[in-house]
N, C-alpha and C positions, 0 to 999 in steps of 0.2 A: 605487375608493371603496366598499367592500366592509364595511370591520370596522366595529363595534360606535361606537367613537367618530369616526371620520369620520361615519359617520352619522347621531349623534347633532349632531355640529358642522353636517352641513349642514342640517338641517330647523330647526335654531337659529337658522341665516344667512336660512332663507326665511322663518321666523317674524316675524322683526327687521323683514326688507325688506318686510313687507305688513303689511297694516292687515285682513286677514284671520284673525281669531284660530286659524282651523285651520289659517291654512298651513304649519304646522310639519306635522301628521299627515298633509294630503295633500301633501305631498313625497313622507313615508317609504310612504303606497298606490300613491303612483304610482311611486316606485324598485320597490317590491315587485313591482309589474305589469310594467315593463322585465325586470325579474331573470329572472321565472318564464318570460315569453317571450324570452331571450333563452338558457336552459336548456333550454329546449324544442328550439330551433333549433340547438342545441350536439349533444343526443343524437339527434336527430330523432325523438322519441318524444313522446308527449300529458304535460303534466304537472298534478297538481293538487295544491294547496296544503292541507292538511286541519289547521290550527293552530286550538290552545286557548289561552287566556290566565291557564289554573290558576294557574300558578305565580303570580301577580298578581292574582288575583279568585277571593272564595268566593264560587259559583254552581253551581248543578244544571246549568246549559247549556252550561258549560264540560266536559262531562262526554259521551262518546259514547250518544246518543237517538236513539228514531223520528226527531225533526225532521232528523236527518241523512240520511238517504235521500232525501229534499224537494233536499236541499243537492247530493247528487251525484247526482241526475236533472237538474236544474240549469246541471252542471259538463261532464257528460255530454256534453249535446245540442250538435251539428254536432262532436262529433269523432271523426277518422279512428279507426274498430276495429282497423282492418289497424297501427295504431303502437305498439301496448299503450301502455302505462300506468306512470308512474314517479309515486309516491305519496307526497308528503311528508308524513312525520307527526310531529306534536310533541302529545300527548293526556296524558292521565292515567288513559286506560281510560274505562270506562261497563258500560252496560247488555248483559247477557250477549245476550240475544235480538234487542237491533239492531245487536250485533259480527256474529253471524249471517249476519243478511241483510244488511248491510254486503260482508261477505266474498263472498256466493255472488254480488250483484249486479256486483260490480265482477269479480271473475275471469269470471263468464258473458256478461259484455261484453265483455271484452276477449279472451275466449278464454284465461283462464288466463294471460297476457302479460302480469303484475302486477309492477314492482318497489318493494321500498318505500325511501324516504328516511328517515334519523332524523338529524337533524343533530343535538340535544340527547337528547328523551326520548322513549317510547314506551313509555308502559308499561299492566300488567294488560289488560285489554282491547284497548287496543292497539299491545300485546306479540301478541297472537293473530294481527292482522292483518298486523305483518309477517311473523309467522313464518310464515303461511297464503301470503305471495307466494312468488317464484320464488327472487327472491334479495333481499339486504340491504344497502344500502347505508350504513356505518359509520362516522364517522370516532373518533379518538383519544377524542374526547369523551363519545361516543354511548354510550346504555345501552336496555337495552329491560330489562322487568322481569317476575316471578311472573305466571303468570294464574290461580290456585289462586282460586276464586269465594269469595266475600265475604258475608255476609248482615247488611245495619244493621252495616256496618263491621266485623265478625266475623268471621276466616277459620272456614268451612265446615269442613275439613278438621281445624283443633284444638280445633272443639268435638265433633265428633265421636268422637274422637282421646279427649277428657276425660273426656265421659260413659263410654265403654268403660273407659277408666283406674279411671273410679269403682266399675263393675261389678266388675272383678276386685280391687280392694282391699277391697271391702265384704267380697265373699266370700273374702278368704283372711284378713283381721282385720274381722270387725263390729264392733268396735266403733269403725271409722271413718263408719259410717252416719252417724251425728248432721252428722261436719264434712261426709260429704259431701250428707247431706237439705239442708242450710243453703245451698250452692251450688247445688247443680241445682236447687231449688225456684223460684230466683231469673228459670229459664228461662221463656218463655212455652208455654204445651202441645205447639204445634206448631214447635218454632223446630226444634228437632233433625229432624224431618224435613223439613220445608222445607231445612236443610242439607245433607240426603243428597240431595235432589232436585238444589239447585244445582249438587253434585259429580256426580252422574250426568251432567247434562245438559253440566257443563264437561267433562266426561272423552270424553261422545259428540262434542261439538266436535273436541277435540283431534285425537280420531281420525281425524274426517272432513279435518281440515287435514291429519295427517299420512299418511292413504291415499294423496293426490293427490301426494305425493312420493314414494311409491313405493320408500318405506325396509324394510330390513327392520326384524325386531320388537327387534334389538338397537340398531337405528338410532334405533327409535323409543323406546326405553325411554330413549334418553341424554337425549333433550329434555322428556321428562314426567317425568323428573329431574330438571332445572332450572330446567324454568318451570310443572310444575303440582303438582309435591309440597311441602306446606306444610312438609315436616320438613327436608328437605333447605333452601330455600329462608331458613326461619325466620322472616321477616318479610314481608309481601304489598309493602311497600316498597323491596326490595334492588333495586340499581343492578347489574344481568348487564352486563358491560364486551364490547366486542366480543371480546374474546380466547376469553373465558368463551361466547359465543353460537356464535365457530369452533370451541372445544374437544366443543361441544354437538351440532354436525354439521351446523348451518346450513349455507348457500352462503351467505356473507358475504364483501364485495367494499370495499377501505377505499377511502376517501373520499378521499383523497389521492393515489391514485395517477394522480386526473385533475386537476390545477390550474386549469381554468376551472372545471369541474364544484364542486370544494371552493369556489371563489371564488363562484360565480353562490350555491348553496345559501346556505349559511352568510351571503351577501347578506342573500337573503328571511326567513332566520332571525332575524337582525340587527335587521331592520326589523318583522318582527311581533314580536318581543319590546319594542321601545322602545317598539311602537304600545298593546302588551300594558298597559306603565306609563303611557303617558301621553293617553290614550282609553279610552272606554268600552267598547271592542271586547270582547265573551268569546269568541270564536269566527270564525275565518277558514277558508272553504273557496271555491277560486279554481282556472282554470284558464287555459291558457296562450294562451289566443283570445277573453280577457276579461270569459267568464263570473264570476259569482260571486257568494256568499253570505257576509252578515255581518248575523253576530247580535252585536245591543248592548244594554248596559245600558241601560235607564230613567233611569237616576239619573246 
């Protein structure tokens, strides 16, 4: 009882049967809590749950933050280091400088012995974190996305990109000054450097992620190809399909080629997305010995 509507059917039936108006959502916490411990004891490795409810609620907290560190110090504590770590993620990205410490604290725990889960999405932000693991676990479905840095919803990289444009069209016809005074005036003083900064600092990232793999430079240009050049890329939104992330030179391992494994995930995935709709939940981060954090709406 794994898919999407069996489970939606059964937290329906426990709804019915109780005069507890949540017992529909704590069904689908407690299946979710079976699942992830029962995943756990399939690969013998640590697991944690690290789900957003984007896709179903506008909220800053559904977004990778400081308060996430809190969350997996948390998730952390009593588990075996000697098991690494298999990481499920379904985000929409976040904060460049708590993807960061995010990434150093969990590979420095575990010793580098990082895998990540994406059963649906992972993207910008964290697209970094899995790509920063060992390897990727993928199925048909799954997409990780750009992580080409952002500014007030602005890719970094094509305003940079604009202003220069501006530059060399002024000076080879001026008399497109006026149309382009009329645009860049519109910028704030510093937004164009604070742009280059974001890109500096996502580029030093990159790197640091892709040292620890131990690529060479042609290895490494295929993926700052794909997931940090905004020209290539086009949009900070594109869905990179697992084929596109193997073409790239991940170690990406499909999803299907283990049927409890696809069945247990896509479970937990199952069940936080329905929780996603129909709860206040923005945020699930959970491990497989019952830890866990959840952040929720007010309202």
């Amino acid at each position: 009882m794994n898919s999407w509507s069996e489970l939606l059917e059964a937290s329906q039936k426990a709804l019915i049967g109780s005069k507890n108006p949540n017992a529909g959502v704590q069904f689908l916490i407690d299946k979710k809590k079976g699942f992830i411990k029962d995943l756990s004891e399939h690969t013998g490795r640590n697991t944690i749950l690290y789900f957003s409810s984007f896709l179903h609620k506008r909220s800053s907290d559904t977004s990778i933050n400081d308060k996430d560190i809190n969350a997996f110090m948390a998730n952390l504590y009593n588990l075996d280091k000697t098991k690494g770590l298999d990481l499920i993620l379904h985000t929409p990205g976040g904060d460049l400088s708590a993807t960061e410490q995010i990434i150093h604290y969990l590979k420095s725990y575990f010793d580098g012995d990082v895998r990540a889960i994406v059963p649906q999405m992972s993207m910008s932000a964290g697209s970094m974190i899995a790509v920063s693991c060992k390897s990727i676990i993928m199925g048909r479905q799954s997409c990780l996305g750009p992580f080409d840095p952002q500014f007030n919803g602005v890719p970094c990289q094509s305003a940079i990109r604009e202003f220069y444009k501006a530059v060399d069209d002024v000076a080879a016809n001026p008399a497109s000054l006026g149309l382009w005074q009329t645009i860049i005036s519109k910028l704030n003083p510093t937004f164009l450097a604070l742009c280059e900064q974001a890109d500096q600092l996502s580029e030093e990232l990159t790197e640091s992620i892709l040292l620890d793999k131990q690529l060479d430079n042609e290895g490494k240009k295929k993926i700052k190809d794909v997931f940090q050049k905004n020209e290539n890329s086009k949009i900070h939104s594109r869905h990179i399909n697992r084929d596109k992330c193997k073409d790239a030179g991940l170690n990406i391992i499909d999803l299907e080629d283990d049927q409890k494994m696809q069945d247990l995930v896509l479970g937990i995935h199952h069940c936080c997305m329905i929780l996603g709709e129909q709860s206040n939940i923005l945020k699930i981060v959970e491990n497989n010995i019952g830890g866990g954090y959840i952040n929720q709406s007010r309202q």
